[in-house]
C-alpha positions in Angstrom: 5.2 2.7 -45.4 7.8 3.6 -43.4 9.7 0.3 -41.5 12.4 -0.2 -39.0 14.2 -3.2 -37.3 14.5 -2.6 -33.9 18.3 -2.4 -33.9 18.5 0.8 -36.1 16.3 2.7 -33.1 17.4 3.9 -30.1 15.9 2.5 -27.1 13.5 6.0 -26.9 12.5 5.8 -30.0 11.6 1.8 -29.8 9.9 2.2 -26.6 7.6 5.4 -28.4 6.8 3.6 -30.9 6.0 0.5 -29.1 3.6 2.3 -26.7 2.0 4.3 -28.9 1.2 1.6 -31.4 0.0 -1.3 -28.9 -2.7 0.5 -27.2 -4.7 1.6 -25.1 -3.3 -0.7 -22.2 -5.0 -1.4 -18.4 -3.2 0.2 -15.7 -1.7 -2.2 -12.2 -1.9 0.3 -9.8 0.8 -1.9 -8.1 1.3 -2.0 -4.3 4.2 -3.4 -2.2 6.1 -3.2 0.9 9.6 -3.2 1.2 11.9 -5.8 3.3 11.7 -3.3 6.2 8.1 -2.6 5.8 7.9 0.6 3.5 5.1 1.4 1.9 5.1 1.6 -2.0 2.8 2.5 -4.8 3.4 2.9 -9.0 1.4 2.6 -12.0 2.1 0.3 -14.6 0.4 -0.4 -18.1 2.6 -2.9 -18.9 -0.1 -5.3 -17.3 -3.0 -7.5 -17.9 -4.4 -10.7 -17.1 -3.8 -14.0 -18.6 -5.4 -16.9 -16.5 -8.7 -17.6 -14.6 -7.9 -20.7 -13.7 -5.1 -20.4 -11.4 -6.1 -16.9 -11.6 -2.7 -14.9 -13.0 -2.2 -10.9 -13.8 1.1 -10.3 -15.0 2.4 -6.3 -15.1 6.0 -5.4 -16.0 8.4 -2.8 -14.4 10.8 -2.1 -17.1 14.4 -0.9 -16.2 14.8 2.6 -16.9 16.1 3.5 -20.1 18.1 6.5 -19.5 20.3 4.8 -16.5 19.2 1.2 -16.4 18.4 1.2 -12.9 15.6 -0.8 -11.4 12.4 0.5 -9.6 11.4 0.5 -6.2 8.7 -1.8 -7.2 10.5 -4.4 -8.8 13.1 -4.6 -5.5 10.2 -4.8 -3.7 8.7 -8.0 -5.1 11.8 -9.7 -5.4 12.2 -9.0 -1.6 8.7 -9.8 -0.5 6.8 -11.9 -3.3 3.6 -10.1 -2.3 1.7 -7.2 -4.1 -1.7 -5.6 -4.4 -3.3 -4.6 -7.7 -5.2 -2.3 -7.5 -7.3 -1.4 -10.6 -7.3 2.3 -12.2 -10.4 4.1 -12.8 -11.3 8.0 -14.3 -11.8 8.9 -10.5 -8.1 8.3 -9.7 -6.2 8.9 -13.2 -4.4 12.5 -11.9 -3.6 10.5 -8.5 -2.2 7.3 -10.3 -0.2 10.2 -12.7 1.0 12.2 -9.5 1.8 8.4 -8.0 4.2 7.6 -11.2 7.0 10.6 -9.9 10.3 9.2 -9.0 10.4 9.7 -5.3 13.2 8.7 -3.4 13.4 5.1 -1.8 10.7 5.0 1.6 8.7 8.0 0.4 5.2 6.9 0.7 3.1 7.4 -2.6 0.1 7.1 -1.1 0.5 9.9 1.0 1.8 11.7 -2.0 -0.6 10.7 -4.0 -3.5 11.6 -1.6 -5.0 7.8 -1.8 -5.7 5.8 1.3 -3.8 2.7 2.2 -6.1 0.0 4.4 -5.1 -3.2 5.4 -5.1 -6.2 3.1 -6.2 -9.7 4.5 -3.8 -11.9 3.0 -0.9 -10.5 2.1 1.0 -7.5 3.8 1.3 -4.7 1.1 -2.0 -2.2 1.4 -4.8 -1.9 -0.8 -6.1 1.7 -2.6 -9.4 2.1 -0.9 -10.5 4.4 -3.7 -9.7 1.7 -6.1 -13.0 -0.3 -7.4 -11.3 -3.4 -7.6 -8.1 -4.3 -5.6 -6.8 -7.8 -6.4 -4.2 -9.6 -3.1 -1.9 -11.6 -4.7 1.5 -13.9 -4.2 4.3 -13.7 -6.5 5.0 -17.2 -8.8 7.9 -15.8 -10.7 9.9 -12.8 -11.7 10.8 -13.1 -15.3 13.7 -10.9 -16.5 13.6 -10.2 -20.1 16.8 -7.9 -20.0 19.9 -6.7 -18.5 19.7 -3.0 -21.0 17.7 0.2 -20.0 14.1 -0.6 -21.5 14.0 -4.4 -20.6 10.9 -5.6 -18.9 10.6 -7.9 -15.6 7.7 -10.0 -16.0 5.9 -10.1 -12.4 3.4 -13.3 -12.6 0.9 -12.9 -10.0 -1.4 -15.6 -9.0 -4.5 -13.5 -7.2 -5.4 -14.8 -3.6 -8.2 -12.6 -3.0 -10.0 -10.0 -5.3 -12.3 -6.5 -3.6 -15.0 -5.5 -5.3 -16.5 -1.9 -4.5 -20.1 -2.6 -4.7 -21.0 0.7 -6.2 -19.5 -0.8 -9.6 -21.4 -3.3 -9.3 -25.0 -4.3 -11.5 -28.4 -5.5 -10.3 -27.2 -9.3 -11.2 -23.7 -8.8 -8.6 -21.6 -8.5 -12.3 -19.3 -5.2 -13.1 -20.7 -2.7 -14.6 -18.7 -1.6 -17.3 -20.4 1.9 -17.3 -19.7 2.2 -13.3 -16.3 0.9 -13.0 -15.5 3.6 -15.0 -11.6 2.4 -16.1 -9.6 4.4 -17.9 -6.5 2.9 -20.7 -2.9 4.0 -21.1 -1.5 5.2 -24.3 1.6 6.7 -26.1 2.7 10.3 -24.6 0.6 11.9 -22.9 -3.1 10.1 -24.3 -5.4 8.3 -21.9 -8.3 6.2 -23.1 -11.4 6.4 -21.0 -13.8 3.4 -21.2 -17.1 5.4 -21.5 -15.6 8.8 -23.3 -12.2 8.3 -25.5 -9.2 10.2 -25.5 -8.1 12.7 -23.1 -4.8 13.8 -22.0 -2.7 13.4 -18.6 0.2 15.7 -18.9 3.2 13.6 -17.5 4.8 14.3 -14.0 7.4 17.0 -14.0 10.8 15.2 -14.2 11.4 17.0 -10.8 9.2 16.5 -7.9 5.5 17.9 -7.2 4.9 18.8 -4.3 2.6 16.1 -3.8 -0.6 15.8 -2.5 0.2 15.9 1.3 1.7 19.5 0.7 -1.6 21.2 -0.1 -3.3 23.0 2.4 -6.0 21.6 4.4 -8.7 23.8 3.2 -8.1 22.8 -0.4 -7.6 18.8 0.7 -10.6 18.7 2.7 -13.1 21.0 0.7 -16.2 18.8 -0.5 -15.5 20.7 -4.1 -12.3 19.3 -5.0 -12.2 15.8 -6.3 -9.3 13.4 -6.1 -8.4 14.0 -10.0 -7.9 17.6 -8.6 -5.5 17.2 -5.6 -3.8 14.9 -7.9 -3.4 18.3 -10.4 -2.4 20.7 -7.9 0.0 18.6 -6.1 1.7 18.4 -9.3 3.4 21.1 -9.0 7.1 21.7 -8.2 6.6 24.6 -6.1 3.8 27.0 -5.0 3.5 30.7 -6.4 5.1 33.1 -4.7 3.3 36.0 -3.1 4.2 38.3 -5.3 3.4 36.3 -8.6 -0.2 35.9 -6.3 -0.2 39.5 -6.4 0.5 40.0 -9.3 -2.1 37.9 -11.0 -5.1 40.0 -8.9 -3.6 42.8 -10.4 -4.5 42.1 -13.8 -7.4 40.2 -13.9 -10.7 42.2 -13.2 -12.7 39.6 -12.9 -10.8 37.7 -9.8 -10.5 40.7 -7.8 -14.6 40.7 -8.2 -14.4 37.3 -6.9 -12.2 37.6 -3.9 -14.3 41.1 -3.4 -17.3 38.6 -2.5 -14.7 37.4 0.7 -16.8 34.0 0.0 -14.2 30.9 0.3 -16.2 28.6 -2.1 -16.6 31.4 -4.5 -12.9 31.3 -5.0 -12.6 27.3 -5.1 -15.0 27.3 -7.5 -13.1 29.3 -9.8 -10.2 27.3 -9.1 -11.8 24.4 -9.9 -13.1 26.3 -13.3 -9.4 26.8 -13.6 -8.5 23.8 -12.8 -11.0 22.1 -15.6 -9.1 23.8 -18.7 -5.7 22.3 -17.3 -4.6 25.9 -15.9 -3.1 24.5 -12.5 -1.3 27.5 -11.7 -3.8 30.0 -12.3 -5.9 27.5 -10.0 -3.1 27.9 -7.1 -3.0 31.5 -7.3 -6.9 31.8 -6.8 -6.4 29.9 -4.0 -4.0 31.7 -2.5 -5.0 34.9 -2.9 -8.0 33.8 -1.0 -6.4 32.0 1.5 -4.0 35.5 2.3 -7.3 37.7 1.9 -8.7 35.8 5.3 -5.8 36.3 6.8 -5.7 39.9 6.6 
């Protein structure tokens, strides 16, 4: 059996090892506002709950390990002492990914993300209105573990008010495991899903995607695409280019049949096909091959 004291490893290889091996893990889907009112939104799976009575969840916004530099989120609760967390379920596991990218400071992740912020009641970050539960709380205490890349910041969270979608919810008012529908965070790329297992999220590219707000509005507002889709296709760094588009048509029989048909939902249903086997980009260059066919 391989063994290892944590000061032969380097902070990588300690946190891999760490996050694969204590797992699967809940997800915070934590809200804040900045000190000028910025809206903010990160997943975390360093998180879980551990009181009912005061009710406390405590998640943890690590520093990063290859700079040591803090996250938005953690600057935000120091600033404000508020949060929202809002709970993680299959429906919004791409969005949550998508959510994770780096943005720069003041760049809203809901918007990014393709979530919808609504008003809390007590406290002033937003809530995710897709999420099935969103939990208002105050911040007791902000626990730094650390002053090296990796080191946590315990967030301790005392819940003020807690949203329950009713749709999760059973005949007797309880959740319903089976409804709620939440999904686990693993090592790599592995997501554990309540109901189902294992299945993969590929992480965010370590440049931008283009996010969610920079997909077309037929795509974004088509009643085929779910939110687990826009969450795939706006994580892409850049769109194809027309003549990769053309390309594509070219040599592939089968799509030229489709777009042939000059039926829209035709052609975002085999995008969403696409889209199924984890083939984003073959999914965007469906889409716009259609989209520049109704042009013509």
């Amino acid at each position: 059996m391989p063994s290892f004291e944590p000061k032969d490893l380097t902070p990588l290889q300690l946190q891999a090892y760490l996050q694969t091996a204590v797992a699967p893990r809940p997800i915070a889907f934590a809200s804040t506002l900045s000190a000028s009112g910025k809206p903010n939104l990160s997943p975390f799976s360093f998180f879980n709950v551990f009181s009912s009575n005061p009710p406390i969840l405590i998640f943890s916004p690590a520093r990063r390990v290859r700079d040591n530099t803090t996250k938005h989120t953690l600057e935000n609760v120091k600033e404000t002492r508020e949060v929202v967390i809002n709970m993680v379920n299959y429906d919004l596991v791409q969005q949550a990914s998508l959510s994770s990218t780096e943005y720069a400071e003041g760049v809203n992740e809901f918007l990014k993300s393709g979530l919808t912020q609504i008003p809390s009641d007590i406290v002033k970050p937003y809530r995710v209105k897709e999420s099935p539960v969103q939990f208002e709380c105050k911040v007791n205490d902000i626990i730094a573990l650390g002053e090296n890349g990796g080191a946590g910041n315990l967030v301790i969270c005392e819940v003020l008010k807690i949203h329950i979608d009713e749709k999760i919810l059973n005949e007797n008012g309880q959740i319903d495991q089976h409804k709620i529908d939440l999904v686990a965070r693993l090592g790599g790329n592995w997501y554990s899903r309540s109901s189902q297992g294992l299945f993969e999220v590929p992480k965010p590219l370590t440049t931008l995607g283009i996010g969610v707000d920079n997909i077309p509005q037929f795509i974004r507002k088509s009643a085929i695409f779910t939110g687990n889709d826009l969450g795939m296709l706006g994580n892409i760094e850049a769109l194809p280019t027309t003549q990769e588009v053309t390309i594509f048509v070219q040599q592939n029989f089968a799509i030229k049949g489709i777009l042939s048909a000059d039926d829209p939902i035709k052609v975002q249903l085999k995008a969403k096909e696409y889209l199924e086997h984890g083939d984003v980009l073959s999914a965007w260059k469906i889409l716009l091959a259609g989209a520049l066919q109704q042009k013509q």
